[in-house]
N, C-alpha and C positions, 0 to 999 in steps of 0.2 A: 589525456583520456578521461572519461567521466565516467566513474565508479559505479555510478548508477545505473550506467548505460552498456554496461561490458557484460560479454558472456557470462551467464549464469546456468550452471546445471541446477535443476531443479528435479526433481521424483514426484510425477502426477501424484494427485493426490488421490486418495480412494474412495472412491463410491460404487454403490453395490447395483446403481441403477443406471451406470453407463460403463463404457469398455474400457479396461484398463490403458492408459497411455504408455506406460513403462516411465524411464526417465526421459526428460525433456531435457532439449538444449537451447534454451533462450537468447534467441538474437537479439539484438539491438534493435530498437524503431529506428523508423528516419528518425532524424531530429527533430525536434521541436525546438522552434527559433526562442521560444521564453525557456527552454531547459538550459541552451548554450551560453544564451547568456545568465540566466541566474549562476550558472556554474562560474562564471568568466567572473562576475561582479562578487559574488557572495561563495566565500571558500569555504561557507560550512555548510553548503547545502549539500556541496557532492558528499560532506561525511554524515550528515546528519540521513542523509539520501540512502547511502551504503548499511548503515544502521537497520536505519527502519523495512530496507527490504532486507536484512537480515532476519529479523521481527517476524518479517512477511512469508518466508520463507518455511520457518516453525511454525507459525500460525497455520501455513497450508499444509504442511507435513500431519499436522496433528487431528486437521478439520476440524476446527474448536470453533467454528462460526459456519455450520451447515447451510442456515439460512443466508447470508450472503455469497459465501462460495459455491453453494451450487446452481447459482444463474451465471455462473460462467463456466465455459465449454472445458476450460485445462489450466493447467496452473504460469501458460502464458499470455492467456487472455487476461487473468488474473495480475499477473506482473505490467502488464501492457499498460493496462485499468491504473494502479499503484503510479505508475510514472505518471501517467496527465493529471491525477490526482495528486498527487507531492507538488508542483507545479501550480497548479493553478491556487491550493493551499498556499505557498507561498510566493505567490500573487496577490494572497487575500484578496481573491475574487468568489462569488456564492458558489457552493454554498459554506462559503469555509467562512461563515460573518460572525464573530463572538459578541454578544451582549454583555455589559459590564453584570454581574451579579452571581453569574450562571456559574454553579461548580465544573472544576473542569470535565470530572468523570460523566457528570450529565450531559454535557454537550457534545463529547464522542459518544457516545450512547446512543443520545440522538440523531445525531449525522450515520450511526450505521442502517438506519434506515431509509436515508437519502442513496438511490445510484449512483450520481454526480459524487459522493464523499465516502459510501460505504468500505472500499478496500482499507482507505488513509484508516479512516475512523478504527476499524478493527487493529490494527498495530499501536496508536495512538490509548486506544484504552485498556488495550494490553499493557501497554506502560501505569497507565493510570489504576489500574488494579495492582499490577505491581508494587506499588508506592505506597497507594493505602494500607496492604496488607502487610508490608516492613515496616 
């Protein structure tokens, strides 16, 4: 079973310019044929995976990135997003391209203004603030 992919109760997040959702019960997508196998191939994705929508999870609780989470409808649009983007991230396919130079905190920074990376980006430099500021 893939950790990533399994039932997650989530609690909409709140916004005072749409209807409250109540808590959400998030299914699973179809598969995605690169999620089963990164999982099958690489045993740290499904924890690195479980992690980060941990992450994602507070992040949406708290609505500490307004400007990205509110172009999405509820907090499993948002989850939905997180999976194709963890995925094709680790794919290193665009827009997940790192330039040798580039600090890391700048390049999630940057990507959360990309759609294509936005969700990933917001958990990832939640880490990355984390770090600096320990």
């Amino acid at each position: 079973m893939n950790p990533v992919s399994a039932h997650i109760t989530i609690p909409a997040r709140p916004d005072p310019n749409r209807t409250s959702h109540g808590t959400k019960f998030i299914t699973p997508p179809v598969s995605d044929p690169r999620d089963t196998y990164l999982c099958e191939t690489m045993p740290s994705y499904s924890i690195v995976g479980k992690y980060l929508l941990g992450v994602l999870m507070e992040e949406i609780r708290a609505n500490t990135t307004p400007l990205v989470f509110n172009s999405y409808d509820d907090a499993e649009s948002i989850v939905a997003r997180f999976r194709h983007q963890f995925a094709t991230y680790t794919c290193q396919e665009l827009p997940f391209t790192y330039t040798p130079g580039t600090e890391p905190c700048d390049y999630w920074k940057k990507l959360t203004f990309k759609k294509e990376a936005d969700i990933l980006a917001v958990g990832f430099l939640y880490q990355c603030q984390f770090f600096v500021a320990n």
